[in-house]
N, C-alpha and C positions, 0 to 999 in steps of 0.2 A: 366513514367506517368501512372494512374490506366486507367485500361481499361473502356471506357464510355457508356457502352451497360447496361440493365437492364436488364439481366438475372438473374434470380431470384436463391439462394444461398441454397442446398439442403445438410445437414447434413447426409451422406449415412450409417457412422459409428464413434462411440466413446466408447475409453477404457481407464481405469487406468490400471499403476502398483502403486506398492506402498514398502518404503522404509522406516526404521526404522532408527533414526538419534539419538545420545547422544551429547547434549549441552553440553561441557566443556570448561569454567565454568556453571554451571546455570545460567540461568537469573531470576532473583527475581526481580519479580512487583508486584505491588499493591495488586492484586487477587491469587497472588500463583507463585510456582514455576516452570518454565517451565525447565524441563532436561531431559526424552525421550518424543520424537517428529516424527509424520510420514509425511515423503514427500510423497505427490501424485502429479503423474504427467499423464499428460492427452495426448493421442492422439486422433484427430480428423481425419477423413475424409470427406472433403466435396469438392461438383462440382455444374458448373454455368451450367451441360447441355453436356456442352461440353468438359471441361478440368476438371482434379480432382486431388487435389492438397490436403497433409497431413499438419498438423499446430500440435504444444507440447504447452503444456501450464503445469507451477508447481504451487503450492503453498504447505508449513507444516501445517498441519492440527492441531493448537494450541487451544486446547479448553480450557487451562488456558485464553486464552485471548477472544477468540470466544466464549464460552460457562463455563461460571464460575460459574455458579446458580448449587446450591449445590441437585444433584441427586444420586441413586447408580447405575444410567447407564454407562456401561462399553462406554463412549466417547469417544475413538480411533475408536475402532471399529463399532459405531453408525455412526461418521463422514466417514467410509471406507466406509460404506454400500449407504449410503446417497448418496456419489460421484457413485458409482457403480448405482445406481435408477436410477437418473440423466442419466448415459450416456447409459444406456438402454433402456430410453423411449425418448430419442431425436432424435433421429434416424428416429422415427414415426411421429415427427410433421411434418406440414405444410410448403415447401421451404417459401421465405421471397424474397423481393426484396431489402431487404436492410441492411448492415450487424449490424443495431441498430434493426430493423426486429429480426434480428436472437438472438441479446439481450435481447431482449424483451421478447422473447419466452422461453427463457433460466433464465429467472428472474422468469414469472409468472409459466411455471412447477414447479420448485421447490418449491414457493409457495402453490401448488398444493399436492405436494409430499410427502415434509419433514416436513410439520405440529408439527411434534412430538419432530424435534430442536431448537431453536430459529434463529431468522431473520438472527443473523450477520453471525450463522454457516452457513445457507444456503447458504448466499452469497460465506464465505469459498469453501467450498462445489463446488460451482459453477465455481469457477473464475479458473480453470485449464482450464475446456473446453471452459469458455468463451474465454480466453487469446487465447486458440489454434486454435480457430476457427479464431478469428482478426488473427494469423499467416498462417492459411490457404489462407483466404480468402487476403491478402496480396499478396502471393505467385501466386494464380491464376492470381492476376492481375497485376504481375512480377512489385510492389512498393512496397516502406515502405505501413506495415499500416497503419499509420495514416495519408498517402497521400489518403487513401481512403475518407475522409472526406473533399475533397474539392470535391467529387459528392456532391450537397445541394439539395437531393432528401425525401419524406416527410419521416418521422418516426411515431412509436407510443408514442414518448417523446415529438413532436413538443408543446403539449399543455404547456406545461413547461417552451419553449421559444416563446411567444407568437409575430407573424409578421416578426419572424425570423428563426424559425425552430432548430431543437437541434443538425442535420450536420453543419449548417450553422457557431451556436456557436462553437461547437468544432473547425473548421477548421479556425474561428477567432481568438482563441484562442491559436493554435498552431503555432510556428516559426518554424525555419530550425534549426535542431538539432546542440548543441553545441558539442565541443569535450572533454570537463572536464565538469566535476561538482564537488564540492567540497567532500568531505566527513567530515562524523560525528560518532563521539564514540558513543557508547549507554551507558548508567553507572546505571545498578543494582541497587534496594534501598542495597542492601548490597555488591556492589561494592567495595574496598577498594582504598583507594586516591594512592596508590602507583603505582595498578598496571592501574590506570588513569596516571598517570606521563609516564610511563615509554611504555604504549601504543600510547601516543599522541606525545613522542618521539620519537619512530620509527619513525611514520610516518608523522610527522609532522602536526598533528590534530589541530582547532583552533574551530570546533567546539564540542558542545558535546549534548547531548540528555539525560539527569537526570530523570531517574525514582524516583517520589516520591509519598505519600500515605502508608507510614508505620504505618499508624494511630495516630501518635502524630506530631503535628505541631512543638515543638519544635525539633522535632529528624530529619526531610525534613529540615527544615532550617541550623543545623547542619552540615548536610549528604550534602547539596549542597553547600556551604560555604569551608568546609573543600575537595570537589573535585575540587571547582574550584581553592584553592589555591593550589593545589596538581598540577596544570595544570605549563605547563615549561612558560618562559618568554617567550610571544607571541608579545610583540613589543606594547601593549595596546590592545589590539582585542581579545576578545574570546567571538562567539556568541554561546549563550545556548537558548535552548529548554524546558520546564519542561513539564513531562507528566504523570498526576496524573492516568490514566488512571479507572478513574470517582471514584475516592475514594475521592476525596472533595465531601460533598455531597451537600453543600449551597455556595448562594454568599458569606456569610458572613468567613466561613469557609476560602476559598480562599483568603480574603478580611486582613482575619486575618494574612495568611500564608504571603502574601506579606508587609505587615505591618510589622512585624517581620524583616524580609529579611533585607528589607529597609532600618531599624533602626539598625541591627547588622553590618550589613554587605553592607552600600551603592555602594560600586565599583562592588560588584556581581551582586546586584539588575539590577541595571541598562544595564547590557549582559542579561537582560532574556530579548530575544526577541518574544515569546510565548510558548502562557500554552495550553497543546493538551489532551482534554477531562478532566477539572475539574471536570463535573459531569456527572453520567447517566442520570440525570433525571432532568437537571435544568427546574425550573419553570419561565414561561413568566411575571408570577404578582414582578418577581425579577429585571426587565429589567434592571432598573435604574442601579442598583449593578455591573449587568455583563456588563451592557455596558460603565460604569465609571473606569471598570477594561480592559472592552478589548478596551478603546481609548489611553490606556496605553501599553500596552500588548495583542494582539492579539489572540482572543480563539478560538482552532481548534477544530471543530468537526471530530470525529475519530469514535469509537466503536458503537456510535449510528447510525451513517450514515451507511441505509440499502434501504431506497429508497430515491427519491429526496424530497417527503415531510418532511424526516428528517430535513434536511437541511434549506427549508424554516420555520420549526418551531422554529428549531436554532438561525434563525436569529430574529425571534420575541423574542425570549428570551437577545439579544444585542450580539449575538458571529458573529466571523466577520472571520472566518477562516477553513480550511478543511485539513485534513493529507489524502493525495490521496495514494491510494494504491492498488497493482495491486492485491493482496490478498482477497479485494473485487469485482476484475473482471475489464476488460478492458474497458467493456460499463458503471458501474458506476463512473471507477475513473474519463473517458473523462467527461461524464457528469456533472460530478459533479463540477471537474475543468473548465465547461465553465459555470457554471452556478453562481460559486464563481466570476471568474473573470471579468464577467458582470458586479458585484458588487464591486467591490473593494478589494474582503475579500483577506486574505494573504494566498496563496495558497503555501503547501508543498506538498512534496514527502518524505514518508517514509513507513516502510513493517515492519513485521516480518521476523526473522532470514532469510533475503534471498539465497535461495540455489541455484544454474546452472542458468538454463533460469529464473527463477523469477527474481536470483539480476539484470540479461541481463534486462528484460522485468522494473523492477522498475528504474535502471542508464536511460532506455532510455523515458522513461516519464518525468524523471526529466531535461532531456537532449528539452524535445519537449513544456512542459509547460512554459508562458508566466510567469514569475516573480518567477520561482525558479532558486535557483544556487545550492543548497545543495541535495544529496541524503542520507538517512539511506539504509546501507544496511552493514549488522553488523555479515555475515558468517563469516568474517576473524577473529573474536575474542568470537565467539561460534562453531562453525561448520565446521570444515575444509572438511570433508565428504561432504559438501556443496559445495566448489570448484574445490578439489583435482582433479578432473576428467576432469577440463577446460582445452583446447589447450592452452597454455604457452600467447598466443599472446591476449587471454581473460580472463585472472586472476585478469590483470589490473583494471578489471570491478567490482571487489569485495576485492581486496588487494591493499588499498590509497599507493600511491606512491607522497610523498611531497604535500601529504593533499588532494591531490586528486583522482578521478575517472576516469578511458578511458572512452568514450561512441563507443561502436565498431559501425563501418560502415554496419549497417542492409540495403541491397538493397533490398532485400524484405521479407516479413513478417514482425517477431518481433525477428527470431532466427537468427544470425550469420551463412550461409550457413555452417562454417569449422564445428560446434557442431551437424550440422544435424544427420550426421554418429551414432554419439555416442548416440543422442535418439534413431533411428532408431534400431540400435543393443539392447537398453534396451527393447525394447516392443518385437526384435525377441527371445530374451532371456527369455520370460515371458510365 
């Protein structure tokens, strides 16, 4: 059980290393091609006063997806620097009494700091030390993290969840971690159906995740038609994903896309069980639209989700859904998943290419939230460099085994004690 004392939560030190990854295959979405990629990965130190305990936190610093707006700033390196700002001036803030406190703090520097990238890279940017820090802070208090959330002590998000507090929600929100979760392909707009077939045979996949947004509707309708017949006899079951990742840019667009679908291809249609960021920028005066599409289908906000007001604009506009991911940090994904669930909205789990502790850190969110069964977490068919280094008995956790995920036994933090060693040697190596 977490410890119940309110000693206030002091950040003493934070460092990156950083590591250069080649995506093979590439991944081709909407906005470009993701294929050299840097992991950062974070260590923290922090103490209650008394005990002082270290936490890892990763995330790939993907500015094809994070940062797509066409500049001639060298982006890996802007993102290095970014994370580097960050954990040299957190060190100086203010202890917190409360580890949404420490979220908080870690949301508005960067704010402060990184001005010069956009919102979602910040959060990028961020979410190594936020994660580490939930693992630290964990650790002190020898529990899972997210058993820290049954303290329902105030935060600076409470206004958000009004009469109930935003610990409160989270810890409503949470169950007792399951021991699978399903997995899911992820499929390239220029995936080929073959090597769909013959991946989802291995491991026996039933679901899958379709990147579409090639900029012709007839070519998405296509390109997801012809993978899901690519897909092996699943017995009638196979739930899909689509995720335009905001390259529909209207309702109607979308409106059009599924119209299509429906009419060429009705047995596919009807597996699409949501559409994850149709647009960046939908408009509220649309509602009718998005929300006669998402009473049908489900619309996850993803890329635009960088504070909670996103979210609430979301929903004025009639989207009913969230892609929770720990890539945007440990304090918005909770958040944000208890703020969906409050409502109804159809809450997932999915990431970017997750590598080591990420995929750990995203199986076990997926493993804790209230209405997901499925994880994305898609190293094993980009990134072997992403697990290769896992102890044999946590591979499981990123290589589906009969379609599904392990969720390893985290007693406390968010990191598997057996993998401790192996961050610990990368920062003394550094």
């Amino acid at each position: 059980m977490p410890a119940t004392d309110n000693r206030p939560l002091r950040i003493l030190d934070a460092k990156f290393v950083f590591q250069q990854h080649q995506l093979s295959p590439p991944l081709v979405i909407g906005k470009g091609t993701i294929d050299t990629i840097t992991e950062a990965t974070c260590q923290v130190t922090l103490t209650n006063g008394t005990i002082t305990r270290q936490g890892f936190g990763t995330v790939l610093l993907s500015h094809v997806w994070c940062w797509p707006e066409a500049t001639d700033t060298d982006k890996d390196y802007a993102l290095r620097k970014a994370c580097e700002t960050i954990a040299q001036q957190v060190a100086q803030q203010q202890p917190s009494d409360s580890l949404l406190g420490l979220g908080h703090t870690l949301i508005s520097l960067s704010d402060q700091l990184l001005e010069s990238i956009p919102p979602l890279a910040r959060r990028v940017c961020c979410a190594p030390l936020d994660n580490a820090i939930h693992d630290a802070a964990g650790c002190l208090a020898g529990c899972s993290s997210f058993d820290l959330y049954a303290q329902h002590g105030p935060s600076p998000f409470d206004a958000t969840f009004p009469g109930f507090g935003a610990a409160s929600a989270i810890d409503s929100m949470l169950h007792p971690p399951k021991t699978f979760v399903d997995a899911q392909m992820v499929v390239g707009i220029k995936t080929s159906p073959e090597l769909v077939r013959d991946y989802c045979t291995s491991h026996n996949i039933r679901r899958l995740k379709i990147k579409i947004g090639s900029g012709n509707i007839e070519s998405d309708v296509n390109h997801v038609i012809a993978v899901c017949k690519a897909m092996p006899a699943a017995d009638g079951y196979i739930d899909i994903t689509l995720d335009a990742n905001g390259c529909y840019e209207s309702a109607n667009k979308l409106a059009e896309f599924l119209s299509m679908l429906r009419h060429v291809a009705p047995d596919v249609a009807v597996c699409v069980s949501a559409i994850e960021q149709p647009s960046m920028s939908p408009e509220s005066a649309d509602r009718q639209l998005w929300s006669e599409i998402a009473a049908d289908t489900p619309l996850l906000v993803d890329e635009t989700f960088t504070q909670l007001d996103d979210i609430k604009y979301a929903s004025t506009c009639g989207w009913n859904g969230l892609a929770i991911k720990s890539c945007r940090g440990q304090t918005l994904a909770l958040l944000g998943a208890a703020w969906g669930h409050a409502r109804g909205w159809k809450n997932t789990v999915m990431d970017l290419t997750s590598p080591n502790i990420a995929a750990i850190h995203t199986v076990l969110l997926a493993s804790r939230i209230s209405g997901v069964t499925t994880a994305e977490v898609n190293a094993a068919q980009f990134l072997r460099s992403g697990y290769e280094n896992l102890p044999d008995g946590l591979q499981a956790c990123i290589l589906p085994i009969d379609g599904v995920l392990s969720v390893p036994d985290v007693t406390e933090g968010l990191v598997p004690a057996e993998y401790r060693p192996v961050l610990i040697q990368r920062f003394e190596d550094n």
